[in-house]
N, C-alpha and C positions, 0 to 999 in steps of 0.2 A: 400404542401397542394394542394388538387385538384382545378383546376383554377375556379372552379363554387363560390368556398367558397372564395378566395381572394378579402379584402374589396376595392374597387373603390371612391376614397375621391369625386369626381364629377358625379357618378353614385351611386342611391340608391338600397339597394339591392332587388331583386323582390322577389315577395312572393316564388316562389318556394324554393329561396335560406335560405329565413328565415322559412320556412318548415322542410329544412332537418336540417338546425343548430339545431331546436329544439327537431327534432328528435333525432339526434346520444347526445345531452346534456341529453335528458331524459334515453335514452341506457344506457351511462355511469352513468348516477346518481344509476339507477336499478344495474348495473353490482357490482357499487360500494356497495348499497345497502348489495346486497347478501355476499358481502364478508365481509364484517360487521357481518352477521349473521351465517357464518361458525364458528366451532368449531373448535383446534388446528388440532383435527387427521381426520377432517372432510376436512380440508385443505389441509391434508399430501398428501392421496390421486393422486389428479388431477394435482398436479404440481410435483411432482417426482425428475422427469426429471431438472426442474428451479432449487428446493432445491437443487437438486444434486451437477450442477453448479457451485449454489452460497458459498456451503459447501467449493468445491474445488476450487475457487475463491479465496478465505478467507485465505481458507493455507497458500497463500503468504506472508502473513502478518507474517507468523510464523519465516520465515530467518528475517523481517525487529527486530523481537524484539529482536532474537538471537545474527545478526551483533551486532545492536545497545547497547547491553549489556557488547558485547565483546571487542569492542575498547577502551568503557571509562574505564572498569575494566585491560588491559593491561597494561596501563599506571605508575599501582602498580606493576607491575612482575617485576621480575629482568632479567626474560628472554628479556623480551622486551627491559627493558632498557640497557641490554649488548649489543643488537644489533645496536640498534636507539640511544645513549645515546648521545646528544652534549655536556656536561659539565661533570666535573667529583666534586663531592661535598662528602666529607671526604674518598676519595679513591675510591667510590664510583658513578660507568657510572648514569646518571640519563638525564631527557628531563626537557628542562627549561621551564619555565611557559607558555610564548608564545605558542611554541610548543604544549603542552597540551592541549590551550586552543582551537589552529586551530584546531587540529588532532581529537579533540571531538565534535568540533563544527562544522566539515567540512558537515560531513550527513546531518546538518539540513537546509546546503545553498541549496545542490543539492534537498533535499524534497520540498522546497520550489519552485522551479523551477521545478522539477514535478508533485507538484500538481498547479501549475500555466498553464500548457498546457495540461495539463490530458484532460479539460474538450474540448479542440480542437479537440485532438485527436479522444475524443471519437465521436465525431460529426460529423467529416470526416470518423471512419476506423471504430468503432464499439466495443465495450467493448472486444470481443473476441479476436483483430486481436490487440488494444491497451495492453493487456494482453500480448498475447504469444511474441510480440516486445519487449517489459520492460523485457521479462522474458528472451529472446537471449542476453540483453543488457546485463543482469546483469551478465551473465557468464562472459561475457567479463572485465566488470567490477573489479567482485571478483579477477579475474587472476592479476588485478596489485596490488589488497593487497596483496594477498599470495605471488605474488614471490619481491615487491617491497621493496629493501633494504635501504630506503632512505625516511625520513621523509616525504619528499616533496611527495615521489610517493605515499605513505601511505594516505597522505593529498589530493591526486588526487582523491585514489582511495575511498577513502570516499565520499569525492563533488560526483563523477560520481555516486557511488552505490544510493546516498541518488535521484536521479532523479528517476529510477526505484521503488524505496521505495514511492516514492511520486503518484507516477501512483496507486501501489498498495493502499495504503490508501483512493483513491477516488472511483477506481473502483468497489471493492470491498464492499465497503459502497454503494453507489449509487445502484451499481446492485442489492441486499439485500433490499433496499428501493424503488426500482422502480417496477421490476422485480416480488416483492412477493406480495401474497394476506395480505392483511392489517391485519388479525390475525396473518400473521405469520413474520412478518417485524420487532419487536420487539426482537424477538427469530434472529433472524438470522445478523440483525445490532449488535445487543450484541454480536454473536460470534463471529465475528471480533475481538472485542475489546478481549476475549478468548482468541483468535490465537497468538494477541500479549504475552499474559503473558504466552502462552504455548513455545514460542519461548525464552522471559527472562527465564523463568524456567528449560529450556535444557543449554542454555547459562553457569546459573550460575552451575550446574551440570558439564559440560565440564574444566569450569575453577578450581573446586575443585579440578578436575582430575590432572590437568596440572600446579596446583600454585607451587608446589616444584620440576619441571625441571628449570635450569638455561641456556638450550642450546636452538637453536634456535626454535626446535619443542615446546615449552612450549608455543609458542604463534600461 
């Protein structure tokens, strides 16, 4: 904030400072105003460019509802459990409840823990720069499910991914909420929530694909 506006608890503030306060509050009341009284495609318009953004913001959200479809429904494949199996229950390799219940639950420690620092992030580095970090991370991330032969790295690799997962669900919101003119905030926080189900919906598509291999590509 610019230092004329910084309140002084032993100094009262002079009229010029209470001048401009009232000015830039009335600015924004009007600014606010106006957008109030924009129409959808009246709004489309002047922000383009923001929409655009926040549209492809949003995709990210699309791998979180994908992953997150994929691991808990794994855990019924046989491919999965020929490979991961610790127990074997009527001749049959299978993961014991424990196991199941980390290996599903792991995502939601690491989300929790990204959207815990999300909101730092964004405070220091900027929605753009906290984005495209989460999104290097998650490569890296992904690389220990795919090649991780071993519950434990499976369970790693879940916690880690679900941090990246957690960025996305804030940023992504936020930016759509902050970012857009008030007629169009409604429209655009909903598609997020979209992005998710368009991600479950490829998800379970993939898994039809793949539920009757029993080698290790099936998962």
């Amino acid at each position: 904030m610019d230092a004329k506006y910084e309140a002084d608890p032993e100094k009262p503030a002079t009229d010029e400072q209470v001048g401009d306060i009232k000015f830039h509050l009335d600015d924004a009341r009007l600014a606010a105003s106006k957008e109030h009284g924009l129409t959808v495609l009246q709004g489309l318009k002047p922000y383009r460019k923001a929409i655009g953004w926040s549209v492809m913001l949003s995709m990210a959200v699309i791998m979180e509802g994908y992953d997150t479809t994929l691991i808990g429904s794994y855990l019924g494949f046989a491919s999965f459990n020929n490979t991961f199996g610790d127990q074997v229950v009527d001749g049959v390799p299978s993961i014991s409840a424990p196991w199941q219940a980390a290996v599903t639950n792991g995502a939601y420690i690491g989300e929790i823990l990204g959207l815990q620092v999300t909101g730092y992030l964004v405070d220091w580095y900027g929605n753009k720069k906290v984005m495209t970090g989460a999104t290097i991370l998650m490569i890296g991330f992904i690389a220990l499910s795919f090649f991780g032969m071993s519950l434990g790295v499976q369970l790693a690799g879940q916690i880690l991914c679900g941090i990246p997962w957690g960025v996305y669900q804030t940023v992504t919101t936020v930016y759509a909420a902050e970012v857009m003119p008030v007629n169009l905030r409604g429209y655009l926080t909903s598609y997020v929530n979209l992005c998710w189900v368009i991600g479950q919906f490829i998800g379970s598509g993939v898994l039809v694909g793949v539920e009757n291999r029993t080698d290790e590509w099936g998962w």
